[in-house]
Predicted model as a PDB file, atoms N, CA, C, CB and O in Angstrom, pLDDT in the B-factor column:
MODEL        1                                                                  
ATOM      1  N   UNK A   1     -16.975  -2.048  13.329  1.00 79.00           N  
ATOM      2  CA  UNK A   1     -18.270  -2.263  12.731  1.00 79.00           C  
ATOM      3  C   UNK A   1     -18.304  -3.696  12.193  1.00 79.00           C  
ATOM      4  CB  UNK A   1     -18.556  -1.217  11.606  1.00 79.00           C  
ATOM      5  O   UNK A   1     -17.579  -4.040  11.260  1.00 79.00           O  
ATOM      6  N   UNK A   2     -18.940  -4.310  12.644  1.00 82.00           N  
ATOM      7  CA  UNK A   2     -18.922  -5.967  12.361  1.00 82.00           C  
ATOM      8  C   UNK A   2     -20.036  -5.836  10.999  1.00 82.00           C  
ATOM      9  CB  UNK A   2     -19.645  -7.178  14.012  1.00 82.00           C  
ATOM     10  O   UNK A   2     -21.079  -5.194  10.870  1.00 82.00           O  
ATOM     11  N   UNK A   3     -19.287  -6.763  10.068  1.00 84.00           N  
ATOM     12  CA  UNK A   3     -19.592  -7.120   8.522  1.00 84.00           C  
ATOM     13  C   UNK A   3     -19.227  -8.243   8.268  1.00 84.00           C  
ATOM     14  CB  UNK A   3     -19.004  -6.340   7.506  1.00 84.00           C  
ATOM     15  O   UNK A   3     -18.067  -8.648   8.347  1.00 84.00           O  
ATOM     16  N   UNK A   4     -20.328  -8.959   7.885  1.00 89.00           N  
ATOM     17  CA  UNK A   4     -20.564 -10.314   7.361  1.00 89.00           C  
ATOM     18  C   UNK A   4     -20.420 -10.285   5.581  1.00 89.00           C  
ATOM     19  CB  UNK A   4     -22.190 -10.810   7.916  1.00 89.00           C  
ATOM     20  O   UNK A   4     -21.047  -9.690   4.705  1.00 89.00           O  
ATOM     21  N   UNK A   5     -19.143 -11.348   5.566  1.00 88.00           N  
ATOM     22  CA  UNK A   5     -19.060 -11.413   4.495  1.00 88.00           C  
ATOM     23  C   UNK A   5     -19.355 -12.805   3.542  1.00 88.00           C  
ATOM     24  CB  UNK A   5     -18.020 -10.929   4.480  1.00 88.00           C  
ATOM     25  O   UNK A   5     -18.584 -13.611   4.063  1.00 88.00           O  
ATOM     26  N   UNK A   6     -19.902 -13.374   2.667  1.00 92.00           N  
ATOM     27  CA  UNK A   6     -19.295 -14.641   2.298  1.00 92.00           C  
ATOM     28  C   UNK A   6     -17.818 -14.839   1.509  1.00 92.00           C  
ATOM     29  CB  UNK A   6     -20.290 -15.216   1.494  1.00 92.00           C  
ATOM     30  O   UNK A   6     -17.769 -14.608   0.300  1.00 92.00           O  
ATOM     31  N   UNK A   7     -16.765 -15.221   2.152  1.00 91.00           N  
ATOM     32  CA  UNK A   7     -15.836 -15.841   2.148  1.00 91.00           C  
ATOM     33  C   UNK A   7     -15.535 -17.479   1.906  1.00 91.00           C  
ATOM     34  CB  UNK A   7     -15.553 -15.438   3.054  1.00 91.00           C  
ATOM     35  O   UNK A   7     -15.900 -18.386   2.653  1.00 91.00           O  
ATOM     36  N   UNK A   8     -14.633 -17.630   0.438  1.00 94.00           N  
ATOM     37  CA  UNK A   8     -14.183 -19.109   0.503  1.00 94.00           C  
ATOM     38  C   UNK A   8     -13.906 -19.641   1.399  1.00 94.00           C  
ATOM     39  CB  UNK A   8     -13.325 -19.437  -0.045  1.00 94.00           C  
ATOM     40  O   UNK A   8     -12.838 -19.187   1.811  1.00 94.00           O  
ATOM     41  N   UNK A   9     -14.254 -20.371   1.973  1.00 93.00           N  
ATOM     42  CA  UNK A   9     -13.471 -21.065   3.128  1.00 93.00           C  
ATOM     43  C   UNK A   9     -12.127 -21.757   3.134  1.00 93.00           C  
ATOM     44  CB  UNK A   9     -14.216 -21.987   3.555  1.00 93.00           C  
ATOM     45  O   UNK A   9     -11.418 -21.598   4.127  1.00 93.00           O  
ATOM     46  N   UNK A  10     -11.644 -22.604   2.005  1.00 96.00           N  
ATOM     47  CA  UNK A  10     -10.921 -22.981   1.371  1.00 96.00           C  
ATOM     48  C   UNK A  10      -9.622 -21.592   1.350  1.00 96.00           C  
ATOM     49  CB  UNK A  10     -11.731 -23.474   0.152  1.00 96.00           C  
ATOM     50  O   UNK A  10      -8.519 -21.592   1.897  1.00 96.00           O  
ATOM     51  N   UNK A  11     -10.278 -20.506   0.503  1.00 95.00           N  
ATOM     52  CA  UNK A  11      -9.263 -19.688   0.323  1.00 95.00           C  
ATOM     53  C   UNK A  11      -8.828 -18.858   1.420  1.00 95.00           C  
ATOM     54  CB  UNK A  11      -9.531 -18.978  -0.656  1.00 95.00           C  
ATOM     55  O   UNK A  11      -7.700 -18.365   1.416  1.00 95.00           O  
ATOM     56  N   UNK A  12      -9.858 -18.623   2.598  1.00 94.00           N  
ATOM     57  CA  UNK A  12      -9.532 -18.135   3.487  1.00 94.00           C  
ATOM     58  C   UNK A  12      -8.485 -18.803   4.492  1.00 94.00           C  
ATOM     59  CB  UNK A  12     -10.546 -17.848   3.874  1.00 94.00           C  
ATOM     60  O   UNK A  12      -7.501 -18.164   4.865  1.00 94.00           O  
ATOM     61  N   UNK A  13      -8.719 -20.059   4.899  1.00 95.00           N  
ATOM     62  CA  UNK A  13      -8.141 -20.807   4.933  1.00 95.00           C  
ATOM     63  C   UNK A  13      -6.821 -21.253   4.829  1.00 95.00           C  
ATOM     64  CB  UNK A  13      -8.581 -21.052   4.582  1.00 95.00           C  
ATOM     65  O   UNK A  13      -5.924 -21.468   5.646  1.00 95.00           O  
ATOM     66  N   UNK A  14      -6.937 -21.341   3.552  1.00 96.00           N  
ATOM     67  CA  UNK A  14      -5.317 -21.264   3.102  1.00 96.00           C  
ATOM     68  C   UNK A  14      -4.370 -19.993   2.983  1.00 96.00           C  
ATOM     69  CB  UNK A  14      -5.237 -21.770   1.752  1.00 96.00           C  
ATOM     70  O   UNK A  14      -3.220 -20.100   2.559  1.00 96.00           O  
ATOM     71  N   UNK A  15      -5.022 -18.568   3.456  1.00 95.00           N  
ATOM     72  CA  UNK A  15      -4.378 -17.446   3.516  1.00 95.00           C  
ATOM     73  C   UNK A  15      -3.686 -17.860   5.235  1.00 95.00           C  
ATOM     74  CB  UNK A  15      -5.526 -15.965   3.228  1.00 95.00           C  
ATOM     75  O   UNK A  15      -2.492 -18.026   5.484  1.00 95.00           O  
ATOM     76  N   UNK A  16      -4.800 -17.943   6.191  1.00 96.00           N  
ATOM     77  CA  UNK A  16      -4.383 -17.993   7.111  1.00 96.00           C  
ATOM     78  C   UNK A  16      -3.593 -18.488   7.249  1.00 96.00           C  
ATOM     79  CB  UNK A  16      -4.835 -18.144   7.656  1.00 96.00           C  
ATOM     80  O   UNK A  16      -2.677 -17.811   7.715  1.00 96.00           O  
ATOM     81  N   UNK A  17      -3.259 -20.055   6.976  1.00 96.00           N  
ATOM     82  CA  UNK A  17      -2.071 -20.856   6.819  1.00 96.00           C  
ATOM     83  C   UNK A  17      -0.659 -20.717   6.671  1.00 96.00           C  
ATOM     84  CB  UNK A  17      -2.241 -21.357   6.054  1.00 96.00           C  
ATOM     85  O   UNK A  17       0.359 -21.052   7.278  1.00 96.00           O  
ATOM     86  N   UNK A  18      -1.083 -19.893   5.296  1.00 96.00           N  
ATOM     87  CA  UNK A  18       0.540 -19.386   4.526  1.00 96.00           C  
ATOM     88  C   UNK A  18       0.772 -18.189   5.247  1.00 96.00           C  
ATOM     89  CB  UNK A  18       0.587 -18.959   2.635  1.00 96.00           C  
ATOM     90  O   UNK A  18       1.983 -17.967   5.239  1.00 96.00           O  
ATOM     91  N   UNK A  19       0.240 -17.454   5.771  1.00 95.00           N  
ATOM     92  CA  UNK A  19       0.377 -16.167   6.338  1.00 95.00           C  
ATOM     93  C   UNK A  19       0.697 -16.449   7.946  1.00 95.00           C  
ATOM     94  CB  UNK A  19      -1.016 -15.262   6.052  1.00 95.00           C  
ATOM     95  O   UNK A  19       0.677 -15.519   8.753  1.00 95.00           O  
ATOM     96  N   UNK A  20       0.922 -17.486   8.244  1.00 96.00           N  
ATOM     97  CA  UNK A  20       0.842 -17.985   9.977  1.00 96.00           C  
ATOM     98  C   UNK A  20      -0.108 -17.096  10.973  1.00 96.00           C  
ATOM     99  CB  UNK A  20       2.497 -17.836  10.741  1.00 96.00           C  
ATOM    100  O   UNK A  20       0.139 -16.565  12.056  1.00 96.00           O  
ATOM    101  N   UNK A  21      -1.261 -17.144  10.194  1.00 97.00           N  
ATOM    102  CA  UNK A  21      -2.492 -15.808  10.869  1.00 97.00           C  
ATOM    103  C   UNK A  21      -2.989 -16.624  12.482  1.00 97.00           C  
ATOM    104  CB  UNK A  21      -4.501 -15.570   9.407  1.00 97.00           C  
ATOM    105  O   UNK A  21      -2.723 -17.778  12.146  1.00 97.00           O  
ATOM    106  N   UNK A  22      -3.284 -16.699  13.305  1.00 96.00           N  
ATOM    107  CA  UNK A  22      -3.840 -17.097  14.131  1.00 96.00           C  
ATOM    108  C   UNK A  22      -5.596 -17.542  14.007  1.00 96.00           C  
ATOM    109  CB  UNK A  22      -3.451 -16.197  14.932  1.00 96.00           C  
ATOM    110  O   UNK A  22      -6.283 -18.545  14.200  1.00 96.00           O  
ATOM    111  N   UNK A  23      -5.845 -15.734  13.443  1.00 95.00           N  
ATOM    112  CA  UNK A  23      -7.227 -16.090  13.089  1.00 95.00           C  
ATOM    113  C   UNK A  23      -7.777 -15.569  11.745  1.00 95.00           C  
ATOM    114  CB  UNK A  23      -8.100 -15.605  14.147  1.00 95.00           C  
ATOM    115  O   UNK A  23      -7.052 -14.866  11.041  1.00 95.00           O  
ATOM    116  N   UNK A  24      -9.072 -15.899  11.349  1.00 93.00           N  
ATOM    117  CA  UNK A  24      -9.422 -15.402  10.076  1.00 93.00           C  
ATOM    118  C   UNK A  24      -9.658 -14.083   9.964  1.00 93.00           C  
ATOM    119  CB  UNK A  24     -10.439 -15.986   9.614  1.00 93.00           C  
ATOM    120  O   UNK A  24      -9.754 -13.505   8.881  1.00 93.00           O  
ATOM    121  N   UNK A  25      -9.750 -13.607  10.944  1.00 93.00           N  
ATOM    122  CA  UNK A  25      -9.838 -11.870  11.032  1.00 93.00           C  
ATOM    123  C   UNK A  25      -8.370 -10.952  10.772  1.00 93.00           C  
ATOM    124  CB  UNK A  25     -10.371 -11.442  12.756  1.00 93.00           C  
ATOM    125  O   UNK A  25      -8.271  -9.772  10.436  1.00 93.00           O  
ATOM    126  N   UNK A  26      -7.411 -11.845  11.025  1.00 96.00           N  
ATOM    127  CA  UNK A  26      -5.980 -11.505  11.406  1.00 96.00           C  
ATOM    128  C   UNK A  26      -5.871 -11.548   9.821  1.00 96.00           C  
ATOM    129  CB  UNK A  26      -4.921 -12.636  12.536  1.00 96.00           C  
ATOM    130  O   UNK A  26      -5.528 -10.554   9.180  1.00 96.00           O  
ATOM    131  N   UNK A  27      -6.159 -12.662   9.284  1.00 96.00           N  
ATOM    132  CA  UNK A  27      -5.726 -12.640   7.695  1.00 96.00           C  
ATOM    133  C   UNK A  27      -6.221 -11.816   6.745  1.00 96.00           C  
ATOM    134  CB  UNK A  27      -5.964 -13.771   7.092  1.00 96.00           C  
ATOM    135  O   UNK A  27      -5.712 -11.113   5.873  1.00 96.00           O  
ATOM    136  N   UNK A  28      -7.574 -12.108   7.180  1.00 94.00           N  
ATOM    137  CA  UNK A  28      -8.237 -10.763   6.230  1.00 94.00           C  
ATOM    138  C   UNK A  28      -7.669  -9.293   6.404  1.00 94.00           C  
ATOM    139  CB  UNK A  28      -9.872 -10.546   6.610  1.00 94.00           C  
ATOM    140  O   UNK A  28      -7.566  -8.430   5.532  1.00 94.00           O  
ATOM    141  N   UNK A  29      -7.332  -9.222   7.717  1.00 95.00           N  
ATOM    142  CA  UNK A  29      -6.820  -7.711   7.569  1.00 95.00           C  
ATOM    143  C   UNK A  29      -5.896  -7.454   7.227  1.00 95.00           C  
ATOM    144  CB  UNK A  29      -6.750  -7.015   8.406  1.00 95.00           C  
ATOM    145  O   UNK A  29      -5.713  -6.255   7.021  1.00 95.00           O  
ATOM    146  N   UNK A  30      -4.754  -8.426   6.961  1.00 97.00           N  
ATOM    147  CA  UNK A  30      -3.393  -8.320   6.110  1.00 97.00           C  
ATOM    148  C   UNK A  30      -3.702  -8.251   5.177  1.00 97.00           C  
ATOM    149  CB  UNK A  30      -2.429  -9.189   6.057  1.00 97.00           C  
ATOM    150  O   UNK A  30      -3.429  -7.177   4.642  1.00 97.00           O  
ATOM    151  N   UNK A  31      -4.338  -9.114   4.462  1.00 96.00           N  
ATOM    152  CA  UNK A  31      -4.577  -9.518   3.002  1.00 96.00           C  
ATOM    153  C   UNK A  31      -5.339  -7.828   2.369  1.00 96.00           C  
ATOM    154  CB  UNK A  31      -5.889 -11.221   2.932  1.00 96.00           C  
ATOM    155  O   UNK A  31      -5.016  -7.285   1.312  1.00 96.00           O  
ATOM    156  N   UNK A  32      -6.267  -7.354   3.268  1.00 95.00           N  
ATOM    157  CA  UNK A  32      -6.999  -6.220   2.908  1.00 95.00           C  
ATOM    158  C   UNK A  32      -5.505  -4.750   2.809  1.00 95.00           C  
ATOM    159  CB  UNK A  32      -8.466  -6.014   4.371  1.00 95.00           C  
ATOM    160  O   UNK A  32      -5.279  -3.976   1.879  1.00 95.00           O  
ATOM    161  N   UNK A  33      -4.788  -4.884   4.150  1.00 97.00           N  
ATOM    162  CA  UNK A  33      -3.497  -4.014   3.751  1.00 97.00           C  
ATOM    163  C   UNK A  33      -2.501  -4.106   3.146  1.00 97.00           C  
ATOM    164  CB  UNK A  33      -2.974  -3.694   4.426  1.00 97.00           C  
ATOM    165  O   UNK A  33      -1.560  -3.313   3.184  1.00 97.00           O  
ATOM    166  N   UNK A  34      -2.615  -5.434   2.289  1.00 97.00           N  
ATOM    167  CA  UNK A  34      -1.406  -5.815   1.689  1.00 97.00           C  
ATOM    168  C   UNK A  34      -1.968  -5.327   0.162  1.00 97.00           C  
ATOM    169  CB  UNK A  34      -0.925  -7.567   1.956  1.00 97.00           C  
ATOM    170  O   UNK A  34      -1.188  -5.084  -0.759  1.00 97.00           O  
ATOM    171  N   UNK A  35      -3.620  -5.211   0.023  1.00 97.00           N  
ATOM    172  CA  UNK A  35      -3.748  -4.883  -1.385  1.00 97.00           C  
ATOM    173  C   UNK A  35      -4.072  -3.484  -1.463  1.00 97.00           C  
ATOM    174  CB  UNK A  35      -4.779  -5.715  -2.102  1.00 97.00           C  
ATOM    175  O   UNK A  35      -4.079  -2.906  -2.550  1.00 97.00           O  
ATOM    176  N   UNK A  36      -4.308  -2.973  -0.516  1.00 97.00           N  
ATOM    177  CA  UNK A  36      -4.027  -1.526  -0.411  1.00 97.00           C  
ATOM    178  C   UNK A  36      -3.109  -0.434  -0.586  1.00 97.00           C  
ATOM    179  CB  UNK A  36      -4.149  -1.380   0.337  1.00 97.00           C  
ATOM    180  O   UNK A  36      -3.135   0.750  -0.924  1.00 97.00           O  
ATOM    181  N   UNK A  37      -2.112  -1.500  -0.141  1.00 97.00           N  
ATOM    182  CA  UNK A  37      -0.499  -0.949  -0.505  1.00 97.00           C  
ATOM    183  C   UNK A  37      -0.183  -1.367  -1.678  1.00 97.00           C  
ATOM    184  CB  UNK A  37       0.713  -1.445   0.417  1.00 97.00           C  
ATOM    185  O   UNK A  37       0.773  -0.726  -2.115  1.00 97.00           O  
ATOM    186  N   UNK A  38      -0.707  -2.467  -2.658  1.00 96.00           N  
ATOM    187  CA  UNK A  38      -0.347  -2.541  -3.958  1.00 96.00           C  
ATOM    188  C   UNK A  38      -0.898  -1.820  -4.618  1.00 96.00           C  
ATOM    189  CB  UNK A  38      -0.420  -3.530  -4.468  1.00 96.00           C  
ATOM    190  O   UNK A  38      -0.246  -1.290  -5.518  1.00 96.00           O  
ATOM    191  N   UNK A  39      -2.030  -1.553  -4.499  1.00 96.00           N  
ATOM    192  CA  UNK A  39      -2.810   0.048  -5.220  1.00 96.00           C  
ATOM    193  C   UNK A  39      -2.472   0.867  -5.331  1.00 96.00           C  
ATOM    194  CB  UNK A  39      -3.677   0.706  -4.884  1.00 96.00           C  
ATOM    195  O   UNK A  39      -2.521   1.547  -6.356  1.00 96.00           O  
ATOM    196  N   UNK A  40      -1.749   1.269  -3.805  1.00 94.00           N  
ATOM    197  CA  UNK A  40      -0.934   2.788  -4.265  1.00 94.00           C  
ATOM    198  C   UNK A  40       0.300   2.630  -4.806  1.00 94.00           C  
ATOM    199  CB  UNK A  40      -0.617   3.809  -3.066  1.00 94.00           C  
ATOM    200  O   UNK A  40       0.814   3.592  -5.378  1.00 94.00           O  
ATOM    201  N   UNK A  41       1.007   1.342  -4.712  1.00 93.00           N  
ATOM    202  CA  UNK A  41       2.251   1.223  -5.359  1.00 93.00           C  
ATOM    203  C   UNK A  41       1.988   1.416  -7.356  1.00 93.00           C  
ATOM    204  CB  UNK A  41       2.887  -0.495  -4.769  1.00 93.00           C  
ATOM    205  O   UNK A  41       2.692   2.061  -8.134  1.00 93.00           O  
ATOM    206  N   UNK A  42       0.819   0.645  -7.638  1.00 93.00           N  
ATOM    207  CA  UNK A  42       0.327   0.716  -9.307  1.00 93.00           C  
ATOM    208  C   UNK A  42      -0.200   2.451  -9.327  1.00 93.00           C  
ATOM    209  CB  UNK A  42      -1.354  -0.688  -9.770  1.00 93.00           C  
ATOM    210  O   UNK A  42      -0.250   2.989 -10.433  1.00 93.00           O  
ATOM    211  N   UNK A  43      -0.478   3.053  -8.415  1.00 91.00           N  
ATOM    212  CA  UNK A  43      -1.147   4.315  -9.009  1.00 91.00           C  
ATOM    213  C   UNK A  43       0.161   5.437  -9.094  1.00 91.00           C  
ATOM    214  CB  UNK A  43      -2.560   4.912  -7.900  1.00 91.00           C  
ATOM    215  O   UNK A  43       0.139   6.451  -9.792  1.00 91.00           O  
ATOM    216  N   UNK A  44       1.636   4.882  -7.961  1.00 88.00           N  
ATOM    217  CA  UNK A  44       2.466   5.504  -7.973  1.00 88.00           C  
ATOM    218  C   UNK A  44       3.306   5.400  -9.296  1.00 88.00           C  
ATOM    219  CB  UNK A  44       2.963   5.279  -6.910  1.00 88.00           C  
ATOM    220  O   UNK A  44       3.816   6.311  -9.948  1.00 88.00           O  
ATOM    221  N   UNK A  45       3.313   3.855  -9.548  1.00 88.00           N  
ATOM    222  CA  UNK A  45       3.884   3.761 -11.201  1.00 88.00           C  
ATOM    223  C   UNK A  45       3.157   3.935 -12.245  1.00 88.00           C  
ATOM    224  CB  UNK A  45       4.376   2.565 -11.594  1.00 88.00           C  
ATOM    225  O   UNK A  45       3.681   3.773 -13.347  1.00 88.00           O  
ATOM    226  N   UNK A  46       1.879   4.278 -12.148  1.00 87.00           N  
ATOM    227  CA  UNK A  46       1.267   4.858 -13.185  1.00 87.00           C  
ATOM    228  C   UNK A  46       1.075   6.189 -13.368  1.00 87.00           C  
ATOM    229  CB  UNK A  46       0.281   4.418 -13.264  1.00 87.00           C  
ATOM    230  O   UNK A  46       0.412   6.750 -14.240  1.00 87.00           O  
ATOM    231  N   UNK A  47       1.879   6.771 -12.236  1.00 85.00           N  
ATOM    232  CA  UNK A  47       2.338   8.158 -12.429  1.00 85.00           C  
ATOM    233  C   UNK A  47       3.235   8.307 -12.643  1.00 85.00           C  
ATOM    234  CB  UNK A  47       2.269   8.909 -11.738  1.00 85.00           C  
ATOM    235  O   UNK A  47       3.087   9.435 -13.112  1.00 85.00           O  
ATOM    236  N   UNK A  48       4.036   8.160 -12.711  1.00 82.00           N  
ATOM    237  CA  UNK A  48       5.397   8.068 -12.957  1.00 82.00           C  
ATOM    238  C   UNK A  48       6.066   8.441 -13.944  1.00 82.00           C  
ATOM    239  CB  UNK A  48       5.702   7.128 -12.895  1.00 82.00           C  
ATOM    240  O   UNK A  48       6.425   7.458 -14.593  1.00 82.00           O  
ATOM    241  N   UNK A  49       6.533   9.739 -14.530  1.00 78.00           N  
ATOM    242  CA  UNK A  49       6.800  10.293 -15.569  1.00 78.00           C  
ATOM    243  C   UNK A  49       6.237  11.535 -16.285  1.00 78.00           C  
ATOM    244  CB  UNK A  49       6.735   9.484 -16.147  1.00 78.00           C  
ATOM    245  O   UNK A  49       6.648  12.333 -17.127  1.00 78.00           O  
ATOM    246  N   UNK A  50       4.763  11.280 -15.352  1.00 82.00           N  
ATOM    247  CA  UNK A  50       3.469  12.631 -15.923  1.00 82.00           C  
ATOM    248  C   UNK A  50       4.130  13.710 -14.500  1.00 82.00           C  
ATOM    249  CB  UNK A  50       0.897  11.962 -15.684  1.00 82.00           C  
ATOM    250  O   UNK A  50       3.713  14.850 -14.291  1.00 82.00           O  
ATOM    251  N   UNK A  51       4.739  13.318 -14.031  1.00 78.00           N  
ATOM    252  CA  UNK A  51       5.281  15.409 -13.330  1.00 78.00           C  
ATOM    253  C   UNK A  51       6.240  15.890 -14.051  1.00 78.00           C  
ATOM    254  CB  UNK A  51       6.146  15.717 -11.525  1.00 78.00           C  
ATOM    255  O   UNK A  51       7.280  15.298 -14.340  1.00 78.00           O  
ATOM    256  N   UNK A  52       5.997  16.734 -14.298  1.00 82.00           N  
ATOM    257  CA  UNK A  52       6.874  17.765 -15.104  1.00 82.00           C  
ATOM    258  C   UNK A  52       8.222  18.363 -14.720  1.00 82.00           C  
ATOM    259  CB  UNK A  52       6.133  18.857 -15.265  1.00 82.00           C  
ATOM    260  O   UNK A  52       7.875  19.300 -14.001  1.00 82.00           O  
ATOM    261  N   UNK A  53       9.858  18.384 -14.781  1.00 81.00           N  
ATOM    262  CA  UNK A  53      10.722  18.287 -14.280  1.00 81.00           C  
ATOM    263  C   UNK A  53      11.705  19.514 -14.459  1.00 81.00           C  
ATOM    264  CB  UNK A  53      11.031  17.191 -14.571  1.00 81.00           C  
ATOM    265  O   UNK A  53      12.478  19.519 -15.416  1.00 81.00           O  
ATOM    266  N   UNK A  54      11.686  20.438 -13.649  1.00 84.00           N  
ATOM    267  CA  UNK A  54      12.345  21.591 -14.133  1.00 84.00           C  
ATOM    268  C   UNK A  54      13.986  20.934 -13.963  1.00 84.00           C  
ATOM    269  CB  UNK A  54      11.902  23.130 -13.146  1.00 84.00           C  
ATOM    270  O   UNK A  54      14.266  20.808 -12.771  1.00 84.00           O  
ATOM    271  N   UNK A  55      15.087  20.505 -14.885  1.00 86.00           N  
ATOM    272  CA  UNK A  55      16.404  20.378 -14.807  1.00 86.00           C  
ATOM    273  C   UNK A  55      17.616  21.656 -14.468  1.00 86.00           C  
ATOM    274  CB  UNK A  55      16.580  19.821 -16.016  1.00 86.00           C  
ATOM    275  O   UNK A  55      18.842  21.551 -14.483  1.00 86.00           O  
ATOM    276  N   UNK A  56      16.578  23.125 -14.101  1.00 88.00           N  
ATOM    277  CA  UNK A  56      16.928  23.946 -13.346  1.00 88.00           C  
ATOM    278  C   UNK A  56      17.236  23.995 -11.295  1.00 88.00           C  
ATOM    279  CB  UNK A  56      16.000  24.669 -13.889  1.00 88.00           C  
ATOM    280  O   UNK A  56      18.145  24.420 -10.583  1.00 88.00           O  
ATOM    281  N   UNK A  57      16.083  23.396 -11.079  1.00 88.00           N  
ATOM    282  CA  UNK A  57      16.012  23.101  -9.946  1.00 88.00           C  
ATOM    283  C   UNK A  57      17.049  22.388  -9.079  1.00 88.00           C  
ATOM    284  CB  UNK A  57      15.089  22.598  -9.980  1.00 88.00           C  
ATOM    285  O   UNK A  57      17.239  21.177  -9.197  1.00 88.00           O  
ATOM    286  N   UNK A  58      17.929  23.386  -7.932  1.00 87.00           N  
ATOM    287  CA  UNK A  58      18.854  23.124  -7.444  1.00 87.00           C  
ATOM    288  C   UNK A  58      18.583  22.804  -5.757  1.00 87.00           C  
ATOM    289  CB  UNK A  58      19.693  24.134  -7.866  1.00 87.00           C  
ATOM    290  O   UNK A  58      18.831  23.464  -4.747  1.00 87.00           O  
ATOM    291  N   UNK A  59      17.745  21.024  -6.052  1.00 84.00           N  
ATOM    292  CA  UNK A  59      17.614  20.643  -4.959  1.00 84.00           C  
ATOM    293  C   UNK A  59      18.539  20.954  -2.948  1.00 84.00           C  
ATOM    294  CB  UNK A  59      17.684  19.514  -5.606  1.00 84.00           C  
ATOM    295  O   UNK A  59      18.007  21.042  -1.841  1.00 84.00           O  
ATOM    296  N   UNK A  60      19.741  21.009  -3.299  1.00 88.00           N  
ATOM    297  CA  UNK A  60      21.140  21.043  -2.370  1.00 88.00           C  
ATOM    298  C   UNK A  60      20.463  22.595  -1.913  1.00 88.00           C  
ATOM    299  CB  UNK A  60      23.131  20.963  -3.368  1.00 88.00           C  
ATOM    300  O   UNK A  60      20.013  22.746  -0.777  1.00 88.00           O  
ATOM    301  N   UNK A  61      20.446  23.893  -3.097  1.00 86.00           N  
ATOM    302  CA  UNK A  61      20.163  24.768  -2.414  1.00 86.00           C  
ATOM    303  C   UNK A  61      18.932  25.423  -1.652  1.00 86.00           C  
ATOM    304  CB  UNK A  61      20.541  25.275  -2.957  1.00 86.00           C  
ATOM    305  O   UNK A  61      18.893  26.339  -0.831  1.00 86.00           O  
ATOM    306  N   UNK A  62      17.625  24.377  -2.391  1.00 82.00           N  
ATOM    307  CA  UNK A  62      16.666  24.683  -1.289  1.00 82.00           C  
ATOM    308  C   UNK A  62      17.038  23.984   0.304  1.00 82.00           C  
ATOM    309  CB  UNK A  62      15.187  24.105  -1.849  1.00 82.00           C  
ATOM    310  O   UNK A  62      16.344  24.183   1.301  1.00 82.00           O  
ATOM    311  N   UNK A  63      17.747  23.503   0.285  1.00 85.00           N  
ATOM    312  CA  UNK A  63      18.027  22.752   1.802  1.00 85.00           C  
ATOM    313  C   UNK A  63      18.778  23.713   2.463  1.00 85.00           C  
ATOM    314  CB  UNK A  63      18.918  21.249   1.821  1.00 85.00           C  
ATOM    315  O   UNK A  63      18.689  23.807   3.687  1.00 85.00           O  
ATOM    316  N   UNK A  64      19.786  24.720   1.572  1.00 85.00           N  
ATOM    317  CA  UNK A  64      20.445  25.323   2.684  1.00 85.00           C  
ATOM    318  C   UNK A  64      20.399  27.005   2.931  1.00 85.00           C  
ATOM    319  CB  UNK A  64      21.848  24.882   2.518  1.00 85.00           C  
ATOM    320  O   UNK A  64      21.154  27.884   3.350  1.00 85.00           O  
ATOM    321  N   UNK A  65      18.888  26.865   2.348  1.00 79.00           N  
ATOM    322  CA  UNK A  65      17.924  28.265   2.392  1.00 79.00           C  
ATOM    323  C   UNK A  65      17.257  28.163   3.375  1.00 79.00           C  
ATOM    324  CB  UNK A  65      16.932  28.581   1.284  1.00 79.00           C  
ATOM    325  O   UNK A  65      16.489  27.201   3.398  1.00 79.00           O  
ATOM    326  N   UNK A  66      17.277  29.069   4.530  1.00 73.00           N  
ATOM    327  CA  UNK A  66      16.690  29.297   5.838  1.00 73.00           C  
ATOM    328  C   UNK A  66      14.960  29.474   5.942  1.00 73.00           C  
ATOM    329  CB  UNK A  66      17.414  30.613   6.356  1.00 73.00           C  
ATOM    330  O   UNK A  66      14.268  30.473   5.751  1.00 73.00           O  
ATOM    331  N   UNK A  67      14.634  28.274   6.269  1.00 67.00           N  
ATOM    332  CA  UNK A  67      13.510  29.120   6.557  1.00 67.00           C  
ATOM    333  C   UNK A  67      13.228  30.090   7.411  1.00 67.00           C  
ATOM    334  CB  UNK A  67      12.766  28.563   6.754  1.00 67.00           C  
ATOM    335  O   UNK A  67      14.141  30.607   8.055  1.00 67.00           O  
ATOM    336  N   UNK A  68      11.692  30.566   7.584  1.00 59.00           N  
ATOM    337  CA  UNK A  68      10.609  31.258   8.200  1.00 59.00           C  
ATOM    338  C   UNK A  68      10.268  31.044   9.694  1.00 59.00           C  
ATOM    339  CB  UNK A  68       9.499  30.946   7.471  1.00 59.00           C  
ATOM    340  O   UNK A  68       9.328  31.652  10.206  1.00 59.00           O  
TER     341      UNK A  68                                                      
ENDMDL                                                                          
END                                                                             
């Protein structure tokens, strides 16, 4: 789906550059999956501690329980 954006030129630019992008489409779409993956990396550490931890739970033996 083609979308027109206004884009720095300057900053676009200089992504492509540092990123050895070929083209400005190439950069934007890194740059767009590279902050995508930092999102879920901040939403993963901002969870981080809120699951609740049974110190019962004997990881080794659910593995060598047969399944179904």
């Amino acid at each position: 789906m083609p979308t027109n954006l206004a884009i720095d030129d300057r900053l676009i630019e200089e992504a492509r550059r540092l990123g050895e992008h070929k083209t400005k489409k190439e950069a934007v779409t890194t740059a767009l999956e590279e902050y995508v993956q930092h999102r879920r990396q901040q939403q993963i550490l901002e969870d981080f501690g809120t699951v609740d931890f049974d110190p019962k739970y004997d990881y080794k033996a659910e593995r060598r329980r047969k399944r179904m």
